[in-house]
C-alpha positions in Angstrom: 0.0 0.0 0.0 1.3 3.5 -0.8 1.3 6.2 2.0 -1.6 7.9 0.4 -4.2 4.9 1.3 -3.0 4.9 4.7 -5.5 6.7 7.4 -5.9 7.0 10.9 -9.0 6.8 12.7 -10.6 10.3 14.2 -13.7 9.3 15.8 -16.0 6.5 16.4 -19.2 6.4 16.4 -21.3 2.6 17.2 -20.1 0.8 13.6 -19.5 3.5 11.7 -15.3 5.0 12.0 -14.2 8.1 10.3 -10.7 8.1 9.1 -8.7 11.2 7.9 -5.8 10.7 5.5 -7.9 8.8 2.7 -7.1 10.8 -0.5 -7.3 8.3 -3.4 -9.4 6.0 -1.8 -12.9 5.0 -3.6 -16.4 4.7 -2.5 -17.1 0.9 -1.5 -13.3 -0.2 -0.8 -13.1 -2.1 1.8 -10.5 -1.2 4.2 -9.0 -2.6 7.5 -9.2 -0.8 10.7 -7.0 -0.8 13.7 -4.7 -3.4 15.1 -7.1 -5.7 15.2 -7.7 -5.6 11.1 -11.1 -5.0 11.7 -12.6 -5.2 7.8 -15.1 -2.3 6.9 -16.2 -0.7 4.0 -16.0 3.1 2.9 -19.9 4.2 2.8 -18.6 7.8 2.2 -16.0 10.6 1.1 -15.2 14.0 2.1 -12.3 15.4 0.7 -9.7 13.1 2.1 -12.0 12.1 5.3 -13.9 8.8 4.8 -16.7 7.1 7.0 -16.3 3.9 7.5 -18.8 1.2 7.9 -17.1 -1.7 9.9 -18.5 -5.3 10.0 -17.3 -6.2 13.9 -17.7 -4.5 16.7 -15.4 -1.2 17.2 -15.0 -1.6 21.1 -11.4 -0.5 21.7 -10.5 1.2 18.7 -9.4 4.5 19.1 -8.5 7.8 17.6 -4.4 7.8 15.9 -4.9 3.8 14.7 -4.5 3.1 11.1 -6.9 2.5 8.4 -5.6 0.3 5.3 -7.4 0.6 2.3 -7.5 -2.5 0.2 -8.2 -1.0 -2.8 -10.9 -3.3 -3.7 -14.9 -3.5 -3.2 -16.4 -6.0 -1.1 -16.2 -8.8 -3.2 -17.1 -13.1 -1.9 -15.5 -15.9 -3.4 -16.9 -17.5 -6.2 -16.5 -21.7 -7.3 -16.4 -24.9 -5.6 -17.2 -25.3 -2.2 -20.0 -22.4 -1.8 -22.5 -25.8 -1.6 -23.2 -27.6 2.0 -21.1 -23.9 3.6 -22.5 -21.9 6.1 -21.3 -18.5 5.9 -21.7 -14.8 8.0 -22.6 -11.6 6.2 -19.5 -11.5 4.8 -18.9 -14.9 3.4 -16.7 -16.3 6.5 -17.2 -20.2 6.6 -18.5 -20.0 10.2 -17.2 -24.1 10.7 -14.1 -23.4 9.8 -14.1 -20.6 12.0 -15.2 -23.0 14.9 -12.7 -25.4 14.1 -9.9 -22.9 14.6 -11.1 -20.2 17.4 -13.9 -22.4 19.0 -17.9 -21.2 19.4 -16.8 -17.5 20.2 -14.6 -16.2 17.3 -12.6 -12.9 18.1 -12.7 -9.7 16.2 -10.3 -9.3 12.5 -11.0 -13.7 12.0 -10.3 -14.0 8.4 -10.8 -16.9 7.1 -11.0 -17.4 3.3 -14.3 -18.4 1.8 -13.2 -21.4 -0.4 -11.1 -23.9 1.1 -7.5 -23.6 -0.3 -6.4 -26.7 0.2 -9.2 -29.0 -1.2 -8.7 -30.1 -4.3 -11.2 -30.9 -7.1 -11.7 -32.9 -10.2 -11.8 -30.8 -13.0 -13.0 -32.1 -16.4 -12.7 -29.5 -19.0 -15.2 -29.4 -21.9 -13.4 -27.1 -24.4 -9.5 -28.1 -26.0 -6.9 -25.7 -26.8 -7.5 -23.2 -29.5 -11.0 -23.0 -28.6 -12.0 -19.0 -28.7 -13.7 -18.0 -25.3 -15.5 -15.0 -23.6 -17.3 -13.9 -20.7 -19.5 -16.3 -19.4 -18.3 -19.3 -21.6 -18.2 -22.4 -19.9 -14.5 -24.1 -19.9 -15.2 -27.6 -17.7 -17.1 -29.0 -14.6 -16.3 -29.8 -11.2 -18.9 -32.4 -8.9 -18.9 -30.9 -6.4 -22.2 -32.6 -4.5 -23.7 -35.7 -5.8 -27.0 -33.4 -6.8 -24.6 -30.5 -8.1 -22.3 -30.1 -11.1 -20.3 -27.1 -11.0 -19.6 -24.8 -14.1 -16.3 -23.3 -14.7 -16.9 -20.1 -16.7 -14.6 -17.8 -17.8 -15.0 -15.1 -15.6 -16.4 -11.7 -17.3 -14.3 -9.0 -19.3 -11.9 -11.7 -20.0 -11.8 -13.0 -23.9 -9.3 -14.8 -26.0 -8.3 -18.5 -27.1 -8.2 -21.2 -24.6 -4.4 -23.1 -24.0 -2.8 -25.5 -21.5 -6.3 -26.9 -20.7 -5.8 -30.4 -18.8 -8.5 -32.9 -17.0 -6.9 -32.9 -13.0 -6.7 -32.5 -9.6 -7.2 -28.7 -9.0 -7.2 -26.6 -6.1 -9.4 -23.0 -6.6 -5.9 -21.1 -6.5 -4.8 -23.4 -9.0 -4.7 -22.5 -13.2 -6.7 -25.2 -15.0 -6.2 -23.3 -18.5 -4.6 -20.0 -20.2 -6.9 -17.4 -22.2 -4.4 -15.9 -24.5 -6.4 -12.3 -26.0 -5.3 -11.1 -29.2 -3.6 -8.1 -27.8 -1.3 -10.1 -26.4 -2.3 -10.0 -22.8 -2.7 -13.6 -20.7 -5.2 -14.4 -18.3 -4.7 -17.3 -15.7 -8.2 -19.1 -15.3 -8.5 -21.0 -12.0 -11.7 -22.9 -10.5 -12.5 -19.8 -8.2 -13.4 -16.1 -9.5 -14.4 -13.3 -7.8 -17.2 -10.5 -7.9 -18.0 -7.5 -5.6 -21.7 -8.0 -4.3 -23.2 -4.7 -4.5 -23.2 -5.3 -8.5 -25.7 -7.4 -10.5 -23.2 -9.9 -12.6 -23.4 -9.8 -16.3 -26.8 -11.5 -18.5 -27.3 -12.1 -22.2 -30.4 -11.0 -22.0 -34.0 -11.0 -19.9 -36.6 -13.4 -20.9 -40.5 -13.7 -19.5 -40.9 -15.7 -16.2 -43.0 -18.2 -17.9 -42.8 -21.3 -15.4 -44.3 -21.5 -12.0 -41.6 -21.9 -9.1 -43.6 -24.8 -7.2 -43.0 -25.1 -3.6 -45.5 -28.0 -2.6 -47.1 -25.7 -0.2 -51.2 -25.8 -1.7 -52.0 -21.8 -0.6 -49.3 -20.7 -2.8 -48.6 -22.8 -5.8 -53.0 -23.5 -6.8 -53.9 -19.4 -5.8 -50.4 -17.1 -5.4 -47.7 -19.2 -7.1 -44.6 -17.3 -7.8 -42.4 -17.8 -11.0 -39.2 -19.1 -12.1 -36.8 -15.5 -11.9 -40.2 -14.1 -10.0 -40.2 -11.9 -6.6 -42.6 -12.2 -3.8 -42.9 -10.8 -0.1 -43.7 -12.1 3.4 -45.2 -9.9 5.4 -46.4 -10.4 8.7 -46.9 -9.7 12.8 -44.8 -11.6 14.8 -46.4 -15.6 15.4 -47.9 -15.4 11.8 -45.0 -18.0 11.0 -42.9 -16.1 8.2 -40.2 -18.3 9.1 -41.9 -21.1 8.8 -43.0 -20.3 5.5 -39.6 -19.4 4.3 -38.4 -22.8 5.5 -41.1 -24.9 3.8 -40.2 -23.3 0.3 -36.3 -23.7 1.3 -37.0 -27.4 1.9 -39.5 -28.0 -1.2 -39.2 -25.5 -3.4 -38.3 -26.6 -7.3 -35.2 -25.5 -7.5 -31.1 -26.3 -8.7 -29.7 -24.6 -5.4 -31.2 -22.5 -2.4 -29.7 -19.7 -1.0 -30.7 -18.9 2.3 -30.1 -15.6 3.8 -30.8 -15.5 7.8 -30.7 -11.6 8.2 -31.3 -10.3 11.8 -32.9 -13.2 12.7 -33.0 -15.4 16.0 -29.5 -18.0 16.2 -31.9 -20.8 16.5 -34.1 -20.0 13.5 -31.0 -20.7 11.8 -29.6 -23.5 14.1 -33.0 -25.3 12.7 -32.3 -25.0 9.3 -28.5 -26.6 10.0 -30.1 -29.6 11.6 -33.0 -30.7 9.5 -31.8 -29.6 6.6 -28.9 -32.3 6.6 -32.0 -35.3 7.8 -34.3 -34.0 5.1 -34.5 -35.5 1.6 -34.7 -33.7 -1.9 -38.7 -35.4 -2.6 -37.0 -35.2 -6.6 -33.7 -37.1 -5.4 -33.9 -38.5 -2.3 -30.7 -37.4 -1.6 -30.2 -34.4 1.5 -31.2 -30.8 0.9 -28.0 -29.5 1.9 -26.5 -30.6 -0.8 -28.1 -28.0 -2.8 -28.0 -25.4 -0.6 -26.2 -22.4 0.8 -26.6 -20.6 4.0 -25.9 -17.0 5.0 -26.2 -16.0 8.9 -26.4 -13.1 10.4 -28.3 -13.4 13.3 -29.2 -11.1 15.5 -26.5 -11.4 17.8 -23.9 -10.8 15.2 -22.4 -7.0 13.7 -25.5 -4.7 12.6 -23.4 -3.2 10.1 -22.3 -7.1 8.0 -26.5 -7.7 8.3 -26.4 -5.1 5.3 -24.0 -6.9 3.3 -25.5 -10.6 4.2 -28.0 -10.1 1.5 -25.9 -8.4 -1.1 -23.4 -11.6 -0.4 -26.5 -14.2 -0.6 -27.7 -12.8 -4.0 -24.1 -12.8 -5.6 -24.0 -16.3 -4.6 -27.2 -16.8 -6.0 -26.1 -15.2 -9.4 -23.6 -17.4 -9.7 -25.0 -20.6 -9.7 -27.9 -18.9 -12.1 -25.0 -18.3 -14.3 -24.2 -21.9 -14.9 -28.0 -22.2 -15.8 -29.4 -23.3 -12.8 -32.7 -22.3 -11.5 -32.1 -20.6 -7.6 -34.1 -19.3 -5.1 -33.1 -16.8 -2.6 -34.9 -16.6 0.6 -34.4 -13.1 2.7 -35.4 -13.4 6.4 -35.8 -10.5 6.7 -35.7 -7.5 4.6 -36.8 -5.4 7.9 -33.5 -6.5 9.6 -31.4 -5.5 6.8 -33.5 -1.8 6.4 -33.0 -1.5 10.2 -29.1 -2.0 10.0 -29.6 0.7 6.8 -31.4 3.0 9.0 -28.6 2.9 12.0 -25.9 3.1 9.6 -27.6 6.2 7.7 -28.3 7.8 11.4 -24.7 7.5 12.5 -23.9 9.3 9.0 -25.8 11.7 10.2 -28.0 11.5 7.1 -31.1 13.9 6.8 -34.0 11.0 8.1 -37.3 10.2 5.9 -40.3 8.6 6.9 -39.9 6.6 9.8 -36.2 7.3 10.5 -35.3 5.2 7.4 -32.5 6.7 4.8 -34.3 8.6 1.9 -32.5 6.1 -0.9 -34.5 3.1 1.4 -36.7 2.7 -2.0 -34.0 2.5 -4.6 -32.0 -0.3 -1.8 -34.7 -2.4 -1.9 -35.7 -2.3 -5.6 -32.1 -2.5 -6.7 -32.4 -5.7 -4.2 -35.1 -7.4 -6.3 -34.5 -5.8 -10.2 -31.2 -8.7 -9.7 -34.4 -11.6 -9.6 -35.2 -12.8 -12.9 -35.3 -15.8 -15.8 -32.2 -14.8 -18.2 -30.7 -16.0 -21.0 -27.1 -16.1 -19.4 -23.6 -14.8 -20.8 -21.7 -17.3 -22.8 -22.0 -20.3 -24.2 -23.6 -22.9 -24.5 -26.3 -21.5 -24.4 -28.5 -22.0 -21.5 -31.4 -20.2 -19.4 -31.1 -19.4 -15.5 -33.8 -18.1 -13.1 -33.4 -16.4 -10.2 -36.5 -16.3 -7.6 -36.2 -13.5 -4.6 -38.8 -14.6 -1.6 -38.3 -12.2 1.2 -40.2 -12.1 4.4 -40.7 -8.2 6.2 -41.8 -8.2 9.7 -43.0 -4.7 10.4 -44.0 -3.8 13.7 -47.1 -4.7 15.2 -47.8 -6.2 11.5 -48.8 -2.8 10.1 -48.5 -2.9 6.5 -48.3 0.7 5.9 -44.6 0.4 7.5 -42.4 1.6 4.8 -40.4 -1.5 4.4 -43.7 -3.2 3.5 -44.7 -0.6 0.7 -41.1 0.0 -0.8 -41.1 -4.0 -1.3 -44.9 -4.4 -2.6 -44.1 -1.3 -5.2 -42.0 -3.8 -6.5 -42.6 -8.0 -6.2 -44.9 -9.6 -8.0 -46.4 -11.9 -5.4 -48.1 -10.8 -2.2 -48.3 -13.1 0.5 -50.2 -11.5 3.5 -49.8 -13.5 6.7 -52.9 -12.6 8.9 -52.7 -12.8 13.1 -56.3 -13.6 12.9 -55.1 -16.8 11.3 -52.7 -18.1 13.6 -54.3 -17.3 16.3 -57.0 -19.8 15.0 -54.0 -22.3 14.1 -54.4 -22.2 10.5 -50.9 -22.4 9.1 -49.8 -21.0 6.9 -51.4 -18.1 7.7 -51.7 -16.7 4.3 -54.7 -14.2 4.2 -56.4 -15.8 1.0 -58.9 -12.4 0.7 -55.9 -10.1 0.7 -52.8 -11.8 -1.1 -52.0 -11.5 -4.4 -49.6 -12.9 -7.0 -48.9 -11.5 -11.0 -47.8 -15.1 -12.0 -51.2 -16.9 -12.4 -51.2 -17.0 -15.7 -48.2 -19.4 -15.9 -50.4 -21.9 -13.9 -51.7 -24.1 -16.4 -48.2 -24.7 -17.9 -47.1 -27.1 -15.0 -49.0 -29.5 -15.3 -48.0 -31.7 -18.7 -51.6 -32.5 -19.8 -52.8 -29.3 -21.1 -56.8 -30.2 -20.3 -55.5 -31.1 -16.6 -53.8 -27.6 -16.7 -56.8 -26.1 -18.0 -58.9 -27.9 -15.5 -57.2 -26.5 -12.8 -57.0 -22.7 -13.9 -61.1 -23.2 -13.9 -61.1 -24.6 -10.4 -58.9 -22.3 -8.7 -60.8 -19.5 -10.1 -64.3 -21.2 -8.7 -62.6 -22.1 -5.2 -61.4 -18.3 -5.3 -65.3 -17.0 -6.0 -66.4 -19.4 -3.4 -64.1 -18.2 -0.5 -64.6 -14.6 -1.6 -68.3 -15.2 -1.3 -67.7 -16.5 2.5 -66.4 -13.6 3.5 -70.3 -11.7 2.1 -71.6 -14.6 4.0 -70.9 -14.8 7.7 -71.3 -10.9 7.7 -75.0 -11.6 6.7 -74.8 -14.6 9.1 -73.5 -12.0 11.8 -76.5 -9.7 11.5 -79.4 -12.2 11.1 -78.2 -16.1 11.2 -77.7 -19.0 9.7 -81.0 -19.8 9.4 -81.8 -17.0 6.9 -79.3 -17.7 4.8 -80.4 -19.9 1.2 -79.4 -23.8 1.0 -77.2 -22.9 -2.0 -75.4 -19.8 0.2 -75.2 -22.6 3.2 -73.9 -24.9 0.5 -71.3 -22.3 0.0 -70.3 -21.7 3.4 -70.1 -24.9 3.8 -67.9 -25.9 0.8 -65.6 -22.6 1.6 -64.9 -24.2 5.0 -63.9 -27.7 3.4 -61.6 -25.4 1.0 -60.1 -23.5 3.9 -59.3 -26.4 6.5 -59.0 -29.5 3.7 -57.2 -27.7 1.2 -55.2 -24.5 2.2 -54.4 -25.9 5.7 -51.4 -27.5 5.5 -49.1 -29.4 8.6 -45.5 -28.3 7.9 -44.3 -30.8 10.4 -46.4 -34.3 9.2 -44.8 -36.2 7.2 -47.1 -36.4 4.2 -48.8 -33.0 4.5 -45.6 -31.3 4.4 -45.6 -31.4 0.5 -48.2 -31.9 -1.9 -47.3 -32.3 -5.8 -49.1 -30.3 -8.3 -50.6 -33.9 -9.1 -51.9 -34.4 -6.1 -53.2 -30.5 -5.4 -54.9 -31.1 -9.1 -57.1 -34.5 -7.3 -57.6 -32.6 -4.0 -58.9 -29.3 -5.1 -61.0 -31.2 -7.9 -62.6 -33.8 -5.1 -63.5 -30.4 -2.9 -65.5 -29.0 -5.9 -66.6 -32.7 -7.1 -68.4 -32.7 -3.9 -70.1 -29.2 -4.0 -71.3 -29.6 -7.6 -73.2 -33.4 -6.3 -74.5 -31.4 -3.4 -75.5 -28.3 -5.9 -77.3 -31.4 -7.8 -78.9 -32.7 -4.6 -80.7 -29.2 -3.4 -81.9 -28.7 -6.6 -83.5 -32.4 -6.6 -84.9 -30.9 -3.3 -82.7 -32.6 -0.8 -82.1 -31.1 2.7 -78.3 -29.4 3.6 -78.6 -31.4 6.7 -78.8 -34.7 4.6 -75.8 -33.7 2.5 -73.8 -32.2 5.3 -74.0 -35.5 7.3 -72.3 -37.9 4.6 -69.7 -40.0 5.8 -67.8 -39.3 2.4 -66.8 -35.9 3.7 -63.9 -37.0 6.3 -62.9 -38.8 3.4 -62.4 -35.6 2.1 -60.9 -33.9 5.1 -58.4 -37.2 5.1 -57.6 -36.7 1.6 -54.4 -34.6 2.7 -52.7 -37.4 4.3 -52.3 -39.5 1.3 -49.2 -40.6 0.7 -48.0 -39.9 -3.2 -47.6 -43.0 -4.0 -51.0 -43.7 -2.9 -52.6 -41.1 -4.8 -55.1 -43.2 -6.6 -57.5 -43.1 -3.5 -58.3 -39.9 -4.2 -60.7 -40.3 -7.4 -61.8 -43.2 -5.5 -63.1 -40.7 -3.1 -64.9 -39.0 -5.9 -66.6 -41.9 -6.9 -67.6 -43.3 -3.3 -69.3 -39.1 -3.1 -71.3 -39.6 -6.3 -72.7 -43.4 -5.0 -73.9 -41.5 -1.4 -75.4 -38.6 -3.4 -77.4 -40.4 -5.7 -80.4 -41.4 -3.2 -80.4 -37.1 -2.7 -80.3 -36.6 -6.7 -83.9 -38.7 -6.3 -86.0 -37.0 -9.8 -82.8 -35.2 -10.9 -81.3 -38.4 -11.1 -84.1 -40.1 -12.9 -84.6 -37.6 -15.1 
């Protein structure tokens, strides 16, 4: 380092240190404070004075200590080994970091990424001569028995390929030469990097046309999200946010998962690290972890690295999108990380907006999300990614009007509103049905491969949506003047909402079977709920009582039909016929006739 980039610290205030004697430093370098190397990042510049946003805590530093400025952004550690790692906001393999310090780490740890001495089978798929560019892929690396690695040739970096050999590779390690035509030489190794506060390179954008399916019956039949879609999860505190982030990490239909814990309790994440190892991949069998990537920053851990944790997790999640995989990133939560923005922004003494957030909270979070998205990616050959953004916000007391809340819906797609009400009742997950929305329903259809099936199912969850919106009419008139007053076909309907609600969109995260439910199987449960209000429909108008139809043993076949196992799932159009043989003595003339 020259004498210019060389500081000393002036003043400290919480995370934030300002540093005089920084001409010629850049916006975004990360820098290392103190004695203890305590790693921060520049968040501004004044003449030759920088603040400094520091990842650990700045107990003990003091004014006259140096400030070395690395001359790079903060940038994580791309290529084999990200799968299976658990990682802090600033991509520190937190088991590594047990191994060597023990369960409390000290301050300046800094611990590589990627492991350096590791090596991995490389298997190239290009020769010499071959002419690369950015984003070309050059050879694969196994690294889990459910992912294969890409090496790609890292971007701005073009020329012909040389010295390319199948081996044993640490990351460090050059597996091939790209000689450009100017004469320069670039040294390609397994590992890259990439500074996380900018979106990596794409060919181009394409429609999210596919639905993202998670197994979870309240979102994929009424507010799926997409392939390379966005969606929130807002909620008060007990709604189960979390819970519904870790049902889509376990089930969702996705290459890789990327889970960011941001703010959130240390045994929220201590969960995910022990069942994710026990659970199986329902497409391999094999353990979710080994498709998976995990960011922690709890809320124990720096305020100031809770900013970066996401802009690490959705690097990551670039990546492997790159190599034309399809990812999903879940965020939990966005609050945490605009909270951390907020105290940083405070402590730069920043002119406040609404709520004490920083006036540029808006353009964070939509810059957050605009990096989602179904791509054609850079390079060849050529090959689609998607990239799906799920982030939960927890605003305080569960009032949606919190800016967090509104800066995220002006963006996502998908609206999942977790409702108190709800969970009180123990109806998990707690996704208010009457409020939610989601921009991807179109896509429906296409995920089931019989197109009448698909077809089928857009009808039905447009008829199930009429009927539970027609509820809510209902028990207000029920309210005011009873039950009694009420039509049999408007009982019919409350009736048939209340199957939908507890048979259908209730789900038990923690049984066995109901934890997931294939499209298949949603298709045969949703089309048994409605088989059985179009008999009854059949029956009143042949005259027959509610009472009569409301008292057929058929119906906790119905409720039952949940716990089907897949492979079982033939029963359930057995349950259809067994409701059409105990309807027909109610049809009476309408069967006749």
């Amino acid at each position: 380092m020259t004498e210019q980039r060389v500081g000393r610290v002036v003043k400290v205030a919480g995370p934030v240190v300002v540093a005089e004697g920084m001409a010629g430093a850049r916006m975004y370098d990360v820098v290392r404070v103190g004695a203890l190397n305590l790693i921060g990042e520049i968040v501004e510049l004044r003449g030759d004075t920088a603040s400094i946003q520091v990842y650990e805590e700045t107990t003990g530093i003091g004014p006259g200590e140096p400030v070395v400025d690395t001359e790079a952004p903060l940038s994580v550690e791309l290529g084999p080994g990200l799968i299976e790692s658990i990682y802090d906001g600033i991509q520190r393999p937190l088991a590594d970091l047990v191994d060597r310090e023990g369960a409390f780490m000290s301050r300046g740890s800094d611990v590589p990424g990627l492991n350096r001495e590791k090596k991995w089978h490389f298997k190239p798929t290009v020769g010499d001569g071959t002419k690369v560019g950015p984003g070309d892929i050059i050879g694969e690396v196994e690294e889990t028995t459910l992912m294969m690695h890409k090496i790609m040739v890292p971007p701005g970096v073009t020329g012909t390929i040389s010295g390319i050999r199948e081996g044993d590779y640490t990351v460090e390690e050059t597996v091939a030469t790209c000689k450009g035509e100017d004469g320069s030489s670039h040294e390609l190794k397994l590992m890259q990097r990439w500074p996380v506060r900018n979106p990596r390179p794409i060919g181009r954008r394409l429609a999210p046309e596919h639905i993202l399916v998670s197994g979870q019956r309240v979102i994929d039949t009424f507010f799926p999200i997409s392939k390379g879609g966005t969606a929130c999860v807002p909620g008060p505190f007990g709604t189960g946010k979390t819970v519904v982030q870790h049902q889509l990490a376990k089930w969702v239909d996705a290459d890789v998962v990327v889970y960011v814990g941001c703010g959130e309790r240390g045994n929220e994440m201590t969960d995910v690290l022990t069942e994710f190892p026990e659970l199986k991949d329902p497409r391999s069998g094999e353990p979710l972890m080994r498709r998976s990537v995990l960011i922690a920053n709890t809320s124990n851990m720096p305020v100031a690295a809770r900013e970066a944790s996401v802009y690490t997790g959705i690097t990551l999640a670039e990546y492997f999108r790159d190599m034309g995989y399809t990812v999903a990133l879940m965020a939990d939560s966005t609050s945490r990380w605009a909270e951390a923005m907020r105290e940083i922004s405070t402590r730069l003494e920043e002119m406040p907006a609404e709520e004490g957030y920083p006036a540029y909270l808006s353009a964070r979070i939509a810059a957050f999300y605009e990096r989602a998205g179904r791509v054609k990616c850079l390079g060849g050959p050529a090959r689609e990614g998607g990239l799906s953004v799920i982030g939960a916000v927890s605003p305080p007391g569960g009032d949606l009007s919190d800016s967090v809340v509104q800066a995220t819906l002006h963006v996502v797609k998908v609206f999942w509103s977790l409702k108190g009400e709800l969970a009180y009742q123990r109806h998990f997950p707690a996704i208010d049905w009457l409020t939610s929305y989601s921009f991807y329903t179109q896509y429906l259809p296409k995920t089931f491969s019989d197109k009448d099936q698909g077809a089928e199912m857009e009808q039905m969850r447009k008829e199930a949506m009429t009927l539970l919106e027609q509820e809510s009419e209902l028990r207000e008139i029920v309210r005011l003047v009873g039950a009694e007053a009420l039509s049999p076909r408007d009982r019919l309907a409350l009736e048939t909402s209340r199957s939908l609600r507890e048979d259908y969109l209730h789900q038990n995260a923690f049984h066995e079977v109901d934890t997931y439910t294939s499209m298949v199987k949603q298709y045969e449960m949703l089309r048994t709920v409605l088989h059985f209000h179009h008999q009854a429909l059949e029956a009143i108008e042949a005259g027959a009582e509610t009472a009569e139809i409301f008292k057929l043993a058929v119906r906790e076949d119905i409720a039952r039909a949940k716990y089907i196992p897949q492979a079982e799932i033939e029963k359930i159009p057995q349950i259809r016929q067994r409701i059409e043989d105990q309807m027909k003595p109610l049809h009476g003339a309408a069967v006749a006739k």
